[in-house]
C-alpha positions as CSV (number, residue, x, y, z in Angstrom):
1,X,14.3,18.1,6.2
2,X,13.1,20.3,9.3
3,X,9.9,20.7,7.6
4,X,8.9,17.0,7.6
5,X,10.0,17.1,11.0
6,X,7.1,19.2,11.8
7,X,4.9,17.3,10.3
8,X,5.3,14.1,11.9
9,X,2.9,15.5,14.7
10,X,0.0,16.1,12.6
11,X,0.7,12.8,10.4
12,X,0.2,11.1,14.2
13,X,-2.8,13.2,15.2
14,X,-4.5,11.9,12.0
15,X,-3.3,8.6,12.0
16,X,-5.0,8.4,15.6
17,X,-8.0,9.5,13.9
18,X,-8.3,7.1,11.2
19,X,-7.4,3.9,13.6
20,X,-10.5,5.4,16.3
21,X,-12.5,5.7,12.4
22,X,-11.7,1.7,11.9
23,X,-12.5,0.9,15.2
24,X,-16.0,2.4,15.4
25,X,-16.7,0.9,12.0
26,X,-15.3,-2.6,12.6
27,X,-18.1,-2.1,16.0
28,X,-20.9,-1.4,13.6
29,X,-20.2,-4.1,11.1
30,X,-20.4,-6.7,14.1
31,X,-23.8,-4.9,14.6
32,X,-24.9,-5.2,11.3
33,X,-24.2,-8.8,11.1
34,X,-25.6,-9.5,14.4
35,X,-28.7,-7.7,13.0
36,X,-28.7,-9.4,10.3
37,X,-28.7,-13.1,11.7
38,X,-31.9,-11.5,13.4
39,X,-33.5,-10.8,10.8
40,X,-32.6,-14.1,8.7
41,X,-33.8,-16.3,12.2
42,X,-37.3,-14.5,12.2
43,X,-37.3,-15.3,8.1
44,X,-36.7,-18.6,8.9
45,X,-39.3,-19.2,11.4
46,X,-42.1,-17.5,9.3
């Protein structure tokens, strides 16, 4: 049981890792999808 103890640590260092991941994702979807309206506006007015 002394072992999992140890591990807890690491499990939170990546943990932190993947929700910073998610976050700059989530920040380049809204990108995308603000890109894309763009590019569907200018398609639109053509």
């Amino acid at each position: 049981m002394e072992f999992i103890g140890l591990l807890a640590p690491v499990a939170f260092v990546f943990a932190m890792a993947a929700l910073t991941q998610v976050g700059a994702l989530r920040k380049e979807m809204a990108e995308l999808k603000e890109e894309l309206t763009r590019i569907k506006g200018k398609r639109e007015n053509h």
